[in-house]
GUTORPA-634126 format. One record per residue (C-alpha): x, y negated, z; residue in one letter. Coordinates in steps of 0.2 Angstrom, whole numbers. Example, Ala and Ser with C-alpha at 12.3 -4.5 7.8 and 13.67 -1.06 7.14 Angstrom:
+-------+-------+-------+------+
!    c1 !    c2 !    c3 ! code !
+-------+-------+-------+------+
!    62 !    22 !    39 !    A !
!    68 !     5 !    36 !    S !
+-------+-------+-------+------+
// end
This chain:
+-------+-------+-------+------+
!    c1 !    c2 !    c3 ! code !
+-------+-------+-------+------+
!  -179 !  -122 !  -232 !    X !
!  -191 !  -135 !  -238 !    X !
!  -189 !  -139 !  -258 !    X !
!  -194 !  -158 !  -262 !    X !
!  -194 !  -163 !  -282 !    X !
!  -203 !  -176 !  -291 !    X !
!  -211 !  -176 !  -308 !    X !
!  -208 !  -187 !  -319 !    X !
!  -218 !  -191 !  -336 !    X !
!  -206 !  -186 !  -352 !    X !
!  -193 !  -200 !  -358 !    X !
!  -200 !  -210 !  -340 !    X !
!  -182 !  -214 !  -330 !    X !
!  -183 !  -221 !  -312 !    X !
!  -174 !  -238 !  -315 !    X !
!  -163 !  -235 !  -298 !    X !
!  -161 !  -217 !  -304 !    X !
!  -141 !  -213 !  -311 !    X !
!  -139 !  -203 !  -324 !    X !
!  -138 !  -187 !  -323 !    X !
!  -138 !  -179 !  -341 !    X !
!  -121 !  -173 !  -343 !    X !
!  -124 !  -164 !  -323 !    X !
!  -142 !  -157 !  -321 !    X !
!  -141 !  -140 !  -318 !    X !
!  -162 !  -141 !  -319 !    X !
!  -164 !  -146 !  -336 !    X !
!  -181 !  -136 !  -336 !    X !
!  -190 !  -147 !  -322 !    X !
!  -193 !  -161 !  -335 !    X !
!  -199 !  -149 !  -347 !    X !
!  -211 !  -144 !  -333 !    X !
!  -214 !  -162 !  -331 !    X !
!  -219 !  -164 !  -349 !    X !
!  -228 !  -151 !  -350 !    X !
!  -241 !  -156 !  -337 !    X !
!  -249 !  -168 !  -349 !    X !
!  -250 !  -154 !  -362 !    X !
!  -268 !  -151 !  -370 !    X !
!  -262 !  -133 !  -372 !    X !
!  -263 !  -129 !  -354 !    X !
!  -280 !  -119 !  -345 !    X !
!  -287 !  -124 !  -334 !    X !
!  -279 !  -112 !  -321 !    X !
!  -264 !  -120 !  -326 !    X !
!  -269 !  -137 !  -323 !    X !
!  -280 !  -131 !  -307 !    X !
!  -261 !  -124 !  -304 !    X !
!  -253 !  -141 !  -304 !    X !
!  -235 !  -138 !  -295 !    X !
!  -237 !  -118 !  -294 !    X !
!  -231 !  -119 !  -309 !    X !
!  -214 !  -121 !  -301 !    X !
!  -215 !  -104 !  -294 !    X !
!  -219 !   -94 !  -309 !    X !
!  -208 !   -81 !  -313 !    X !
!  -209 !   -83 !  -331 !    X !
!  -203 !  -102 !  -327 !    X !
!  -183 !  -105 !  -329 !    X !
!  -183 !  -117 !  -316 !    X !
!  -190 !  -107 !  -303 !    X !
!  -178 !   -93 !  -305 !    X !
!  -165 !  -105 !  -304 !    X !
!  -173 !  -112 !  -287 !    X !
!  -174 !   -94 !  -280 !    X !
!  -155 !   -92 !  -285 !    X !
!  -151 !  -109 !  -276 !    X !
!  -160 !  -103 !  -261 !    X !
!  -150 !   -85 !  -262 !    X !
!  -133 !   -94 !  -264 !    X !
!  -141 !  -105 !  -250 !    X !
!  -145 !   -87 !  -238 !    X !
!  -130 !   -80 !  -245 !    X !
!  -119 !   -94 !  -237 !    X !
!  -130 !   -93 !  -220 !    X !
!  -125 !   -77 !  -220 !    X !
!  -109 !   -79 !  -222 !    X !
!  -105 !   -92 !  -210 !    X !
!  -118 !   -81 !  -199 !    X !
!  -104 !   -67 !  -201 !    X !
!   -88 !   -77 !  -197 !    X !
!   -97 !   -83 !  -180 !    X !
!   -99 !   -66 !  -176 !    X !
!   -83 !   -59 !  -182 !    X !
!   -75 !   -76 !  -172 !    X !
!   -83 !   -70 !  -156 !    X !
!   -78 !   -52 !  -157 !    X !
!   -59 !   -58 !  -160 !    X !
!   -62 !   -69 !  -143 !    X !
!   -71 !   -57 !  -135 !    X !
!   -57 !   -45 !  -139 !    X !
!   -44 !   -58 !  -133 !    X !
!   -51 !   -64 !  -119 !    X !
!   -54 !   -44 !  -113 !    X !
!   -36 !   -40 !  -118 !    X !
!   -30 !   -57 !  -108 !    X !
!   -40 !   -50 !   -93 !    X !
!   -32 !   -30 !   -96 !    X !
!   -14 !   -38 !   -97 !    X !
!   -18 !   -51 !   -82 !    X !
!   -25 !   -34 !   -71 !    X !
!   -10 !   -27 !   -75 !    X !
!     2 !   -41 !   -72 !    X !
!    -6 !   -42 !   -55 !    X !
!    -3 !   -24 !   -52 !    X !
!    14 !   -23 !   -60 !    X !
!    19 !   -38 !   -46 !    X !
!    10 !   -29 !   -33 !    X !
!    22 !   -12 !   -35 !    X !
!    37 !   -21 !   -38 !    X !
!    36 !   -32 !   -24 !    X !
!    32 !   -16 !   -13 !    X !
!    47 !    -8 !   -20 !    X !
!    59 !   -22 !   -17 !    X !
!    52 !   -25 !     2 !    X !
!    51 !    -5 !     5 !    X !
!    65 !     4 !    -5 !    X !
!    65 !    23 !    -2 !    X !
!    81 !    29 !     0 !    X !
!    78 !    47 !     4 !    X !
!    81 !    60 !    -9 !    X !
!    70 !    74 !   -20 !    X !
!    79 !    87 !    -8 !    X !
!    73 !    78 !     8 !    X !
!    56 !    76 !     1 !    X !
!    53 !    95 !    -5 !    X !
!    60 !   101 !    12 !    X !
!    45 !    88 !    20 !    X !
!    33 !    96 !     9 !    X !
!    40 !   115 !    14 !    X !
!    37 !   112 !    32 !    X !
!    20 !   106 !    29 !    X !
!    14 !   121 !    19 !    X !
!    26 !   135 !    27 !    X !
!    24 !   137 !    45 !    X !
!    38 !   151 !    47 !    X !
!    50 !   136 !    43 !    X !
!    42 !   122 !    55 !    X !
!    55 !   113 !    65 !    X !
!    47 !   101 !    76 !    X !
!    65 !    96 !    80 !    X !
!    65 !    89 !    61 !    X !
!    55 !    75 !    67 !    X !
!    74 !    67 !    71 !    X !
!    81 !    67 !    52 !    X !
!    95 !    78 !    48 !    X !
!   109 !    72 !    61 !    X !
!   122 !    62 !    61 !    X !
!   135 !    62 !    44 !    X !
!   150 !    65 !    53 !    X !
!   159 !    68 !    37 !    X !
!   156 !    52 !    28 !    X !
!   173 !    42 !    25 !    X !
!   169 !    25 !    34 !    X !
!   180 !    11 !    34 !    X !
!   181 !     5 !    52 !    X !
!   190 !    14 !    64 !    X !
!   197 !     8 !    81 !    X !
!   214 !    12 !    84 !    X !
!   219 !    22 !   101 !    X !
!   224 !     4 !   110 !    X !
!   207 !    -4 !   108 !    X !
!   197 !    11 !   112 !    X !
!   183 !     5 !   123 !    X !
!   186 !    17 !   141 !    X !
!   170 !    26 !   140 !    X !
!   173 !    33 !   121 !    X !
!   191 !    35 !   127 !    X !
!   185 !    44 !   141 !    X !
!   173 !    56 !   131 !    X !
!   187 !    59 !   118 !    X !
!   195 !    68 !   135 !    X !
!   179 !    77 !   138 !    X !
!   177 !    96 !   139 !    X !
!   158 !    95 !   131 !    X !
!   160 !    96 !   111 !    X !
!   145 !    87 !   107 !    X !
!   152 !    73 !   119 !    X !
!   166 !    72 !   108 !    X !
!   157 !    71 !    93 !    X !
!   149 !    57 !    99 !    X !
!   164 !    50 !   104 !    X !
!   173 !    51 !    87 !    X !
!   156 !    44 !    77 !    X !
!   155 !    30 !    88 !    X !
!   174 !    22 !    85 !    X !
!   168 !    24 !    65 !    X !
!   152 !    14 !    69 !    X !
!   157 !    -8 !    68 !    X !
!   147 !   -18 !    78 !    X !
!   147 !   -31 !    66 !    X !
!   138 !   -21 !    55 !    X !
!   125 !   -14 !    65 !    X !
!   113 !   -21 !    54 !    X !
!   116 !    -8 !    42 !    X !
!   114 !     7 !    54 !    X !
!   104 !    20 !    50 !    X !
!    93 !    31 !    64 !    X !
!   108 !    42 !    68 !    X !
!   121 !    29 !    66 !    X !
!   110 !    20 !    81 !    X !
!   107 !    34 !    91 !    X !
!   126 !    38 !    95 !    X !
!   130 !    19 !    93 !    X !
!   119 !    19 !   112 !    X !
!   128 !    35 !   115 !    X !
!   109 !    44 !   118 !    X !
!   118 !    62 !   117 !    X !
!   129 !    56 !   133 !    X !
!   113 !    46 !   140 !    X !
!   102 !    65 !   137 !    X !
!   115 !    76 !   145 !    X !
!   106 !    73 !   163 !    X !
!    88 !    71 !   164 !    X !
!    79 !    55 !   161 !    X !
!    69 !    46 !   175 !    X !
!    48 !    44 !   168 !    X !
!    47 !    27 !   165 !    X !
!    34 !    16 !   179 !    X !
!    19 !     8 !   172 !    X !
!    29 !    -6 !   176 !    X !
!    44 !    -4 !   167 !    X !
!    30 !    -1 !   151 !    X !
!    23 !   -15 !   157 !    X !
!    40 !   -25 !   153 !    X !
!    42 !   -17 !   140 !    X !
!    27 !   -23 !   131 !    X !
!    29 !   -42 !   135 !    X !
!    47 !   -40 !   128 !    X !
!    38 !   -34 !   114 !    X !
!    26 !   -49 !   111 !    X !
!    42 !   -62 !   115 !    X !
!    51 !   -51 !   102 !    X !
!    37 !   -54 !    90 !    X !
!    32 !   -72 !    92 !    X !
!    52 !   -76 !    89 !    X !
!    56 !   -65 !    75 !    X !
!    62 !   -74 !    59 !    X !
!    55 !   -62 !    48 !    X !
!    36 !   -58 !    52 !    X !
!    32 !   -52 !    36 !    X !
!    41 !   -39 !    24 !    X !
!    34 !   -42 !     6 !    X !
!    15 !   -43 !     5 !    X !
!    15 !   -34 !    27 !    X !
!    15 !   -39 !    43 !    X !
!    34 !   -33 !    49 !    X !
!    26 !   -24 !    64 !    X !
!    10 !   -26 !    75 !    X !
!    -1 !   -17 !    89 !    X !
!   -13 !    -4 !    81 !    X !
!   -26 !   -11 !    87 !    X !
!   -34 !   -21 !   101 !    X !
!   -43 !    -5 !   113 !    X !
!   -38 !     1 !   130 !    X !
!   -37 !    15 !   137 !    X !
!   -32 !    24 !   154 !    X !
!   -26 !    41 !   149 !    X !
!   -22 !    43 !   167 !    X !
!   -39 !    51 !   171 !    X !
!   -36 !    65 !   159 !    X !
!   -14 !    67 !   159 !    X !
!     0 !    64 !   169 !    X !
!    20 !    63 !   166 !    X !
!    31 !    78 !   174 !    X !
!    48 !    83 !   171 !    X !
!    45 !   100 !   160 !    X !
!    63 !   104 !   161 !    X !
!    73 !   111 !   149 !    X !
!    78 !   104 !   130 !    X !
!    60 !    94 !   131 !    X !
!    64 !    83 !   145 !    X !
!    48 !    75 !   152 !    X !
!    33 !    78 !   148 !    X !
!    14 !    80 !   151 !    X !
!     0 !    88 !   160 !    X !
!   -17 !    90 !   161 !    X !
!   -24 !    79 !   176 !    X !
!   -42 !    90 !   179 !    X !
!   -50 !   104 !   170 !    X !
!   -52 !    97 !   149 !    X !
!   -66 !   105 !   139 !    X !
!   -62 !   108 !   123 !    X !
!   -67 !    91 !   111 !    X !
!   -64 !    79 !   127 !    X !
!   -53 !    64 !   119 !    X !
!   -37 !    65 !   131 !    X !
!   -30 !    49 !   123 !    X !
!   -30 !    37 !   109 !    X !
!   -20 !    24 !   101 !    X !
!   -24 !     6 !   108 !    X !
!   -14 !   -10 !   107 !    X !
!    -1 !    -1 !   118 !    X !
!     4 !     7 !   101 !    X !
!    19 !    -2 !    91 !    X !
!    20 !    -1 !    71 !    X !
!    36 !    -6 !    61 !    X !
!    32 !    -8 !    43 !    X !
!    52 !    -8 !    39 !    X !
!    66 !     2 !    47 !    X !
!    76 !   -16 !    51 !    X !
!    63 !   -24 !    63 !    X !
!    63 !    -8 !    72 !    X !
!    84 !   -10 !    71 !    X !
!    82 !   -28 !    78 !    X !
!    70 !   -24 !    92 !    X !
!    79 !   -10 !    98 !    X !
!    97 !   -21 !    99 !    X !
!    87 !   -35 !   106 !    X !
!    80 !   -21 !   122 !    X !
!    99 !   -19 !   124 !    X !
!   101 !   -36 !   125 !    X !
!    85 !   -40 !   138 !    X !
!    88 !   -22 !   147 !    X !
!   100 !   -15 !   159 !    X !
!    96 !     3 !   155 !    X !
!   105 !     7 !   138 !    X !
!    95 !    24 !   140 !    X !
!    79 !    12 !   136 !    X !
!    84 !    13 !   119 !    X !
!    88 !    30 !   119 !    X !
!    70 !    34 !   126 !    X !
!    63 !    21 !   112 !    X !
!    74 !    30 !    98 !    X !
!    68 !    48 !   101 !    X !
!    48 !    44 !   107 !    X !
!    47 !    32 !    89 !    X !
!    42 !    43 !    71 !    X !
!    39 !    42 !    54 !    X !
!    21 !    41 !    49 !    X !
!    13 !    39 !    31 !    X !
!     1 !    26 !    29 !    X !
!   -14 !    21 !    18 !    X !
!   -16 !     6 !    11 !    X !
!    -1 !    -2 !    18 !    X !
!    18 !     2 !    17 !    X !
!    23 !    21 !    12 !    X !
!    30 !    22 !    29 !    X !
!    30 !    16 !    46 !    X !
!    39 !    21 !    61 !    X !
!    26 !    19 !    77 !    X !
!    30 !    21 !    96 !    X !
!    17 !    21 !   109 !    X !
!    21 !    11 !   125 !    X !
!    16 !    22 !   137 !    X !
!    16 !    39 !   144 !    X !
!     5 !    45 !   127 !    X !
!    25 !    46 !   119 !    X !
!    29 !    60 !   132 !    X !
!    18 !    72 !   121 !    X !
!    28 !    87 !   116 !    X !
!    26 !    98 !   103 !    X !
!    22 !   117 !   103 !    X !
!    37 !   121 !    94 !    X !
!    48 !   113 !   105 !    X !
!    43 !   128 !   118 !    X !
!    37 !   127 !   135 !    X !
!    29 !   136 !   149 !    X !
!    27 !   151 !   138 !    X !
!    27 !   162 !   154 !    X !
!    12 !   153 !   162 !    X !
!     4 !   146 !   146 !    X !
!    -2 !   151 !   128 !    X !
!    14 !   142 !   119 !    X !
!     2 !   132 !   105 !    X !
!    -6 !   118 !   103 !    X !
!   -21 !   114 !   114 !    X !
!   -22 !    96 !   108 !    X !
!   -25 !    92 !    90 !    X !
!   -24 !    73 !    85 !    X !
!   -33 !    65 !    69 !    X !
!   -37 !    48 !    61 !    X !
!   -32 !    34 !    49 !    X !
!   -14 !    30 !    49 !    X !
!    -8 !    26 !    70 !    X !
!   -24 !    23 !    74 !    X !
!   -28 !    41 !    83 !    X !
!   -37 !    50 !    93 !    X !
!   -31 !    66 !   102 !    X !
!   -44 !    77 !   110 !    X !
!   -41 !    96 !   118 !    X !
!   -42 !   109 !   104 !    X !
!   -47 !   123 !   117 !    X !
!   -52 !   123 !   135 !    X !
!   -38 !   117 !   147 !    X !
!   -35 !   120 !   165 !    X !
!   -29 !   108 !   176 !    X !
!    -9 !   106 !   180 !    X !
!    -8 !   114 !   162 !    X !
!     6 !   107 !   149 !    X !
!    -4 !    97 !   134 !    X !
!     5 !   100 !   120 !    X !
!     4 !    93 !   102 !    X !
!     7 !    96 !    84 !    X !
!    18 !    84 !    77 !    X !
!    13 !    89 !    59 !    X !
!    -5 !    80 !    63 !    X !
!     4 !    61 !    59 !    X !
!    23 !    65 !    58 !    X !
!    31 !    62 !    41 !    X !
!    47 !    74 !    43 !    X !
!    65 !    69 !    35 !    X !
!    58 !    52 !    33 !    X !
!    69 !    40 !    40 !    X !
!    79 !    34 !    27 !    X !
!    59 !    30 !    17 !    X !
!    60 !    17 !    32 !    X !
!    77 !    10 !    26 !    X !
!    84 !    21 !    42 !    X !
+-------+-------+-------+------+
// end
C-alpha cells in the first residue's frame, strides 16, 4: 500500500479543502507540517524532510502503521473467509459427487433387483453351497431343481368330463410316475402358463411320458432349424431387454466343428444319449467350446416364451423336453446373477460323471474339465482319452445347482 499525504504550512487551509476538524483522526500531521519550518530542527532533521513521518517517536506514524495493521488485518480476513468459502464448496461440491455416485449406484441395484428378483430361499442356496464344497453329497441330478410340488393347493383343476384323452389315459396307467404326471398336469391352467416354473413346464409338455422311451439324437438339421427359430424368435420378441440386459443372446460369434473330436451315441440307461470321443484325445486338446451356437436367457420368462413358441413352430413336443433338460443355471459376472444357457448342438449331450456310465469299460470320472468366463467355455480332455470312449463332464465347472427359481423359474 502506497501512503500519499500533503504538507501543509500551519493555519494554511486548501480553499477547496472541507473541514475536517471535528473528524481528523491525524491531528499530528499538521503538527509535523509546522514543525518543518522550526529553527529548532538539525540538520539531520531537515536532511530528513518526510522521514519524519516514519519516526517511531512520531504519533502520526504509529497511527499510519495501525491504519496499515487494521488494513492487513482486514486482507487477512477477507483472505480467510475466501478460503474457508472454498473449503464449504469444495466440501459440497465432493458431498454432491458422493451422494450422486451413490444415487447412481443405489438405481443401478434396484433396477437389477426389480428386473431379476430371486426367489429361491437361504435353504436352497446353503444346499448349492454344500454340494459345491462336499463331494460325498454331489447330485449331478440336482442340476433339475427339486421336482415338481405335487402338494401345492392350486386352484384349477379339470373335472373327469373335460379331461384331455392322453391325461385321461395316463390316469389309467400302471406306471406311478405316469400318473403323477398325469394328476400335476390337470392342476397346471394353460391360461396361466406364463407363471410356470421349470417343473410346472416340464410335466405341462408331459417330458416324464416323452423320457419313458428313448429319444432319437437330433440331425444337424433339425439344430439347424432350430437355430433360425431362434433368430425369428429373437427379432420378434417384444421384450428384448430385461432391466439394464439384453433378454437373451448368442455367446459369442465363433465356430466350431466339434465333430472332429466327439460324436452323439445312445449311452443307454437313465443318461439317454450321449457322447464319445471321435479319435484318440491327448490330455489338454480343446474337444469343444462355446460359439454362437450357444443360447443365454438373462430371465427365466424369455426362456418360458421361447420354449412355448418351439411348441408352437414344432411337431415334436419332445423338442421342448430335450430344450428343458439340456438348458441350466449358470452364474454370471458382470451381468445378471443368473442365466439359464442351452447349447444348440450336440455339445448339450455331455453327461456328467455322476450320472454314471460305462463304469465296466471306463474309469467312471471326468475326463473333460470345462473353464472360462460366464458361457463362454472351453472344454478340453483332463487325461488321455481313447477313441470310442465316453467324455464325460463335471457339471460343477459352470452349473449353479437349485437355481431355477434365481431365474424366476
Amino acid at each position: 500500500m502506497v501512503l500519499h499525504s500533503t504538507i501543509t504550512e500551519e493555519n494554511e487551509v486548501p480553499p477547496s479543502a472541507p473541514d475536517l476538524s471535528s473528524l481528523s483522526p491525524l491531528p499530528s500531521l499538521e503538527a509535523a507540517g509546522s514543525s518543518s519550518s522550526d529553527n529548532n530542527m538539525s540538520p539531520a532533521e531537515q536532511e530528513g524532510g518526510n522521514d519524519i513521518l516514519s519516526s517511531p517517536s512520531n504519533p502520526a506514524s504509529s497511527t499510519i502503521d495501525a491504519s496499515n495493521n487494521k488494513g492487513e488485518q482486514r486482507n487477512e480476513k477477507h483472505g480467510d473467509v475466501k478460503a474457508a468459502t472454498k473449503l464449504w464448496l469444495d466440501s459440497m461440491l465432493s458431498g454432491y459427487s458422493f451422494i450422486w455416485r451413490l444415487s447412481i449406484v443405489l438405481v443401478l441395484i434396484l433396477s437389477w433387483y426389480y428386473a431379476y428378483p430371486t426367489t429361491g430361499n437361504t435353504e436352497q442356496q446353503g444346499e448349492m453351497l454344500e454340494y459345491e464344497d462336499d463331494e460325498e453329497e454331489y447330485d449331478p441330478w440336482s442340476i433339475w431343481g427339486d421336482g415338481f410340488d405335487f402338494n401345492k393347493q392350486r386352484e384349477f383343476w379339470i373335472p373327469d368330463e373335460d379331461l384331455p384323452e392322453d391325461i385321461a389315459t395316463d390316469l389309467q396307467s400302471t406306471n406311478e410316475e405316469l400318473q403323477r404326471e398325469a394328476t400335476a398336469r390337470r392342476q397346471l391352467d394353460p391360461l396361466k402358463w406364463d407363471t410356470f416354473d421349470y417343473w410346472e413346464i416340464y410335466h405341462y409338455f408331459a417330458c416324464t411320458k416323452v423320457f419313458t422311451s428313448p429319444r432319437p439324437v437330433w440331425s444337424e438339421q433339425l439344430f439347424r432349424d432350430t437355430r433360425d427359430f431362434y433368430l425369428d424368435f429373437v427379432e420378434n420378441d417384444d421384450t428384448p431387454f430385461v432391466g439394464l440386459f439384453r433378454s437373451t443372446y448368442q455367446a459369442n460369434d465363433d465356430v466350431y466343428d466339434m465333430s472332429k473330436n466327439a460324436i452323439p451315441y445312445q449311452s443307454g440307461g437313465e443318461k439317454g444319449r450321449g457322447l464319445k470321443a471321435a479319435r484318440d484325445i491327448k490330455e489338454g486338446e480343446v474337444i469343444f467350446k462355446s460359439t454362437n451356437n450357444t443360447i443365454i436367457f438373462n430371465d427365466g420368462h424369455t426362456l418360458r416364451k421361447f420354449l412355448f413358441s418351439m411348441n408352437d413352430r414344432f411337431s415334436d413336443p419332445g423338442m421342448v423336453c430335450d430344450i428343458l433338460i439340456w438348458a441350466w443355471v449358470q452364474d454370471m459376472e458382470g451381468g445378471t446373477p443368473f442365466a439359464g444357457v442351452v447349447d444348440l448342438d450336440n455339445g448339450n449331450l455331455l453327461n456328467d460323471w455322476g450320472l454314471g456310465g460305462s463304469c465296466e469299460e471306463q474309469d467312471c470320472s471326468a475326463n473333460i474339465r470345462c473353464k472360462g468366463v460366464n458361457a463362454a467355455l472351453s472344454c478340453y480332455a483332463s487325461k488321455d482319452i481313447i477313441e470310442g470312449e465316453e467324455l464325460l463332464g463335471d457339471y460343477s465347472d459352470f452349473v449353479s445347482y437349485h437355481a431355477w427359481a434365481d431365474l424366476g423359474l
